[in-house]
C-alpha positions in Angstrom: 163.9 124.8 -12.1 162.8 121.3 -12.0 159.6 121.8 -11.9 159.9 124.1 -15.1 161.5 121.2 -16.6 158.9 118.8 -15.5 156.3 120.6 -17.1 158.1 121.2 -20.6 158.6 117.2 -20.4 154.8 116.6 -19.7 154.0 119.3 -22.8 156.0 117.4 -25.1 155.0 114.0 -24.2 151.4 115.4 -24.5 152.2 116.8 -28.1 154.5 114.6 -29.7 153.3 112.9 -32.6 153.6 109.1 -32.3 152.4 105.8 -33.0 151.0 105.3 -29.7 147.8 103.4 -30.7 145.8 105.1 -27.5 146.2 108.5 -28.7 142.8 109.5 -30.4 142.6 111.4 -33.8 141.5 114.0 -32.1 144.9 114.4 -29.9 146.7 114.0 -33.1 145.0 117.0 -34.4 145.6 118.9 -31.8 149.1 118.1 -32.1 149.0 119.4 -35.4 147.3 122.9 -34.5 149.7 123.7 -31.9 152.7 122.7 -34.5 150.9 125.2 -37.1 150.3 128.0 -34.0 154.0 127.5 -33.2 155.1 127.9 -36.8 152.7 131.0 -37.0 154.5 132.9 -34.2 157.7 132.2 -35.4 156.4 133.4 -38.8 155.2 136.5 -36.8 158.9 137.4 -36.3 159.6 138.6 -39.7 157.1 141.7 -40.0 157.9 142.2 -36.6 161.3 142.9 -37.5 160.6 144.8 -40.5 158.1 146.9 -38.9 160.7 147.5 -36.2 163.1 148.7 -38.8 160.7 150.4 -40.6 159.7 152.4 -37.0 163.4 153.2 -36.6 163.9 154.5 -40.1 160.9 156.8 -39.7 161.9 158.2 -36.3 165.3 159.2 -37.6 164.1 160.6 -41.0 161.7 162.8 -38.6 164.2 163.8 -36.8 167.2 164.5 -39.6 166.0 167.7 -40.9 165.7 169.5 -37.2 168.7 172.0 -36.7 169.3 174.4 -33.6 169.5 178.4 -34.3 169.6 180.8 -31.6 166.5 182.9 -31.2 166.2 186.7 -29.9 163.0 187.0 -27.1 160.8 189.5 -28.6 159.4 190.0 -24.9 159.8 189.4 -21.6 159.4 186.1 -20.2 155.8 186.1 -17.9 157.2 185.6 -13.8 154.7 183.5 -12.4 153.7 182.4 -8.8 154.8 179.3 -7.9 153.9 177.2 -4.5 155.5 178.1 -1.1 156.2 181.4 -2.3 159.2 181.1 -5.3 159.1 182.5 -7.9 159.2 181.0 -11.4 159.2 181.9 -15.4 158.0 180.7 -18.5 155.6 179.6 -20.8 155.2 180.5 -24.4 157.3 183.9 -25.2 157.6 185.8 -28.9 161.1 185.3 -30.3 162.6 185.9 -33.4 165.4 183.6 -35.8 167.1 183.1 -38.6 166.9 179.5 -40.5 169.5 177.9 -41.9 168.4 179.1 -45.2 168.8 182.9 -44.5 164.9 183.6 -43.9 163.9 184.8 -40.8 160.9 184.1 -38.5 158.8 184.6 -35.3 156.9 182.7 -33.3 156.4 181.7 -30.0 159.0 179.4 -28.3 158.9 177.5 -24.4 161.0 179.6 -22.1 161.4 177.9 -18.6 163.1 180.6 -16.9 162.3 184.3 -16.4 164.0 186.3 -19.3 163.7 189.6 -20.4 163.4 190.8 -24.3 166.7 190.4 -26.0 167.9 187.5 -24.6 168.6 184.9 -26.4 168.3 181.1 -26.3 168.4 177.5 -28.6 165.6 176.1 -30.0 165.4 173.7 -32.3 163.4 174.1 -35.5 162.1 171.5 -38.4 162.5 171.9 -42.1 160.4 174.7 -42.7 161.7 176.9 -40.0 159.3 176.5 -37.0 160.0 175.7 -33.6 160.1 171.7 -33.4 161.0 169.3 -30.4 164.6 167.6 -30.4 165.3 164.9 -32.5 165.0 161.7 -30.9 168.2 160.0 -29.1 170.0 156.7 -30.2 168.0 154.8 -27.0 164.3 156.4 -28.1 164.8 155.2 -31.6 165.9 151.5 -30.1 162.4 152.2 -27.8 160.4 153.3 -30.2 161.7 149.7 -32.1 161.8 147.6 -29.7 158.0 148.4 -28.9 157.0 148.4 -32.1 158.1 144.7 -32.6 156.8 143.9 -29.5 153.5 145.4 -30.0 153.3 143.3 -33.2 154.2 140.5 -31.7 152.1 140.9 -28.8 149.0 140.7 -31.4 150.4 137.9 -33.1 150.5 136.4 -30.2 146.9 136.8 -28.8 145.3 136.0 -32.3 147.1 132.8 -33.0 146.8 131.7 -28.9 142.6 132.6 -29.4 143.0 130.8 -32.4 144.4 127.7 -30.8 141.9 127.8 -28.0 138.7 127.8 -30.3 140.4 125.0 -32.2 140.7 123.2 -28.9 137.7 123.7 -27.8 136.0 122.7 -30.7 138.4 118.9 -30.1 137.0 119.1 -26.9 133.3 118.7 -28.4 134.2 116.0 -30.6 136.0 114.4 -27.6 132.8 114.6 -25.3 130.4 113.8 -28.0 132.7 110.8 -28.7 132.9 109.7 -24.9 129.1 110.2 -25.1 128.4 107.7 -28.1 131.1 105.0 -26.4 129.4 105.2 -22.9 125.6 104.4 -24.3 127.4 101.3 -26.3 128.6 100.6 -23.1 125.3 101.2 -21.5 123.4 98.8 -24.2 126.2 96.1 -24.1 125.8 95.8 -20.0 122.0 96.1 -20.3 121.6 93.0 -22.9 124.1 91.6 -21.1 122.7 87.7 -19.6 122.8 87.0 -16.3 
């Protein structure tokens, strides 16, 4: 922990802006981009959030118009082979319902168990009557969220840290070019120098 705290110390002392007459004009600019690159993440929060919301809203509105019916096989359920010798069901079977809206339909529904024609079984069906996935749960809305935001932030985060870095970098060039120019007037001073 202390050495967490060490570190934090040294990247504040490093950053702070102050009157210390060493500190070059370049540090002080530097200062300044990573107070902007700090202020653009936090920025970065708020269309996080609303895209997060947004993500949420969308997932549930998908899901809001699915309803269970019970459907009526059409025909028998294909018995397949499985490994070590059991025997399974399944696959995609014809089946028959009725929507919520009195119309009827058929299609082909996911059967995971051998069944023969006339059973019935639950699917779940969208708005317009065809078979449809579950609607999500409370905890894959919060996932689908909580990645969202995090994606979002994620990018945020890379742009505005490349950002930073090419600013640096580009300090860095002034900084050598300006320890350049100081040692060759350090170079002339000691060469004129008399002895």
């Amino acid at each position: 922990m202390k050495r967490v705290i060490d570190g934090v110390t040294r990247l504040v002392r490093r950053y702070r802006l102050d009157g210390n007459p060493l500190r070059r004009r370049t540090d002080r600019w530097e200062s300044a981009g990573l107070a902007v690159a700090v202020l653009l993440l936090l920025l970065a929060l708020w269309p996080a959030t609303a895209a997060a919301r947004q993500a949420y809203a969308g997932a549930q509105a998908e899901g809001a118009d699915r309803r269970q019916v019970r459907a009526t096989l059409l025909a028998d359920a294909p018995v397949t082979a499985l490994s070590f010798g059991d025997v399974g069901g399944g696959g995609m079977v014809a089946a028959g319902w009725t929507a919520p809206s009195g119309r009827r339909h058929t299609g082909k529904v996911s059967v995971l168990s051998p069944a023969k024609a006339g059973a019935q079984l639950v699917i779940w069906i969208d708005g317009s009557g065809r078979p449809a996935p579950p609607p999500p749960s409370e905890a894959e809305l919060r996932i689908t969220a909580a990645a969202t935001a995090v994606m979002i932030l994620g990018v945020a985060a890379c742009l505005v840290l490349c950002a930073f870095a090419a600013f640096r970098h580009a300090l860095d060039r002034v900084r050598l070019r300006d320890w350049a120019v100081a040692w060759s007037l350090a170079d002339d001073h000691w060469r004129h120098r008399p002895f």
